[in-house]
C-alpha positions in Angstrom: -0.9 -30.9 -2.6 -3.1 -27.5 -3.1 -1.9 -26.4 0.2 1.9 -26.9 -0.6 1.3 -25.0 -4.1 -0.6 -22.1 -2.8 1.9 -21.8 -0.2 4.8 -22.4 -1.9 4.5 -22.2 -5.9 5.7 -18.5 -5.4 9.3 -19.9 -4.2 9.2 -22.6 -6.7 8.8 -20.2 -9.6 11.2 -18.0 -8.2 13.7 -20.3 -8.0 12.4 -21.5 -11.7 12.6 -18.2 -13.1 16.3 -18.0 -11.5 17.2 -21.1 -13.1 15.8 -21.3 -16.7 15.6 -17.1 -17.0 12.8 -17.7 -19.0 8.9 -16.9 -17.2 7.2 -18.6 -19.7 9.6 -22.2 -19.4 10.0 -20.8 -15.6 5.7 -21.4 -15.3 6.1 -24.8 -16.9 8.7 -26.1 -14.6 7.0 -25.5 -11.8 3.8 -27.7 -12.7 6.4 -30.4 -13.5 7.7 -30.0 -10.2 4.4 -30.3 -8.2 3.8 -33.3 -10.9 7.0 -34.7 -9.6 5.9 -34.2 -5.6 3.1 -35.1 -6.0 3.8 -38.7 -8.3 6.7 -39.1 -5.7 5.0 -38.2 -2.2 6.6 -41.3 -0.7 10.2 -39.5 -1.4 9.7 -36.9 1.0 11.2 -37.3 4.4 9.7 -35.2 7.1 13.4 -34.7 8.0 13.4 -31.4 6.1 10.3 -28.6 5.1 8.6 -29.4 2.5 9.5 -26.4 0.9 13.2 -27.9 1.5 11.8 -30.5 -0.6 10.2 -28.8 -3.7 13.3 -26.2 -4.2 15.4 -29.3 -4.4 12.9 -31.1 -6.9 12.4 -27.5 -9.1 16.6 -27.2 -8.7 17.1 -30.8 -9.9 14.5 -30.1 -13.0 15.3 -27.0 -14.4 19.3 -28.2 -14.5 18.3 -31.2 -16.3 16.3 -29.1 -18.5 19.5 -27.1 -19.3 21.8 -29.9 -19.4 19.4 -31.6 -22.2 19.9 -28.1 -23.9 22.9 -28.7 -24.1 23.2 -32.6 -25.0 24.6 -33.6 -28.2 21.4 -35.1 -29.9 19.9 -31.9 -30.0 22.4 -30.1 -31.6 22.1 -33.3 -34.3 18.1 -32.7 -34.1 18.6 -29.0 -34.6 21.0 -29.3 -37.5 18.3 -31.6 -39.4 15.8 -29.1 -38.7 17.6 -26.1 -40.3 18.9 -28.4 -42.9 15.1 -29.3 -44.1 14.3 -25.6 -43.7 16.7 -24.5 -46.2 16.2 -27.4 -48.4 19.4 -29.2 -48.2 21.6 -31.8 -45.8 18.4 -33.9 -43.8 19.7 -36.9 -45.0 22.9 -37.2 -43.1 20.8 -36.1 -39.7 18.2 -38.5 -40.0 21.3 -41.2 -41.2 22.6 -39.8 -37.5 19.6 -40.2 -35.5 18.8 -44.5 -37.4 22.1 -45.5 -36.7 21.9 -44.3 -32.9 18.6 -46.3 -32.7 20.4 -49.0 -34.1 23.5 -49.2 -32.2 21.0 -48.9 -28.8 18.9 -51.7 -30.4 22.5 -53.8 -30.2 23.6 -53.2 -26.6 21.9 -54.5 -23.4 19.4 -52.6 -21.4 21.9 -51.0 -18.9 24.3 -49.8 -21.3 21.2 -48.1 -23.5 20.3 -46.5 -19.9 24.1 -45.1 -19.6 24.0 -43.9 -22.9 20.9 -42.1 -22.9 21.8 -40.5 -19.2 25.3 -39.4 -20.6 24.5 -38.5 -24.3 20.8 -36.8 -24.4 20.2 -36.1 -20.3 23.8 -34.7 -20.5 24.7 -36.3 -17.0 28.5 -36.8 -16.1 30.5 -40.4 -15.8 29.8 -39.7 -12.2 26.2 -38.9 -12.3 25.2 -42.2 -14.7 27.5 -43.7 -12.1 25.2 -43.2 -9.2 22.1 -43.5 -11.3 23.0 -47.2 -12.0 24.4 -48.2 -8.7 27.9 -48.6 -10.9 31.5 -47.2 -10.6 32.9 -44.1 -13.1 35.6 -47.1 -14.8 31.9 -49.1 -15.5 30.2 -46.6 -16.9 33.4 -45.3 -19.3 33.7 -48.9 -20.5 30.3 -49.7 -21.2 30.4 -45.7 -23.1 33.1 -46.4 -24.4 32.4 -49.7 -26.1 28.7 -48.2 -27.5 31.5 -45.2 -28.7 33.3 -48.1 -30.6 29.9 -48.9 -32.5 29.6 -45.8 -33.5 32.6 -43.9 -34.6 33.6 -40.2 -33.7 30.2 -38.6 -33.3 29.6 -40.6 -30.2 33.0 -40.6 -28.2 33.0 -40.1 -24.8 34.2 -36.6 -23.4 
């Protein structure tokens, strides 16, 4: 693993930096992605380089890192923080974030795993789809159903 990052951390954080347009989040990616390679060795096929390999890993990370930017529970996490800074609305947030746990708490195990994947890793139908081994109409039910629980703050888009 030393000799794939001194030969190839300068491309990884390249294509970090790319990414995230950030040098500081751009530094930490990369460590996460040669955590990744090296947790997940037994992943790479000697089909393609292995710098083939870590640009796809460090592409795959920093887009999940901007998807969960994205997600709707951190917009709900973010609005509680700035509500407790200025001393006002926390309660409804953390109200939010119980009732969430408790509506996963209700479901089974695959549905909590659809849910998390679409709502806080910000994946589409068709990527929770794949993740699971299910079809798109599968994953919009079992959504959709959890949605149901929930009210408006958790419908499916």
């Amino acid at each position: 693993m030393r000799e794939l990052y001194a030969k190839y951390g300068g491309s990884v954080l390249g294509r970090c930096r790319y990414l995230l347009k950030d040098a500081t989040r751009a530094e930490d990616a990369m460590h996460d992605v040669f955590a990744r390679a090296l947790t997940h060795g037994e992943d790479f096929r000697a089909e393609a380089s292995p710098l083939t390999w870590l640009m796809k890993i460090a592409t795959n990370h920093c887009l999940n890192q901007l998807r969960s930017e994205r997600a709707g529970w951190r917009q709900w996490f973010q609005r509680d923080a700035e509500a407790r800074s200025e001393g006002h609305g926390g309660q409804g947030e953390m109200e939010t974030r119980d009732l969430v746990r408790r509506l996963l708490s209700r479901v089974d195990l695959e549905t909590q795993a659809a849910v998390i994947h679409y709502h806080v890793d910000g994946m589409t139908l068709e990527e929770v789809a794949a993740v699971l081994g299910r079809s798109v109409p599968t994953i919009r039910k079992r959504l959709e159903r959890f949605a149901e629980l929930g009210g408006e703050e958790l419908r499916v888009r």
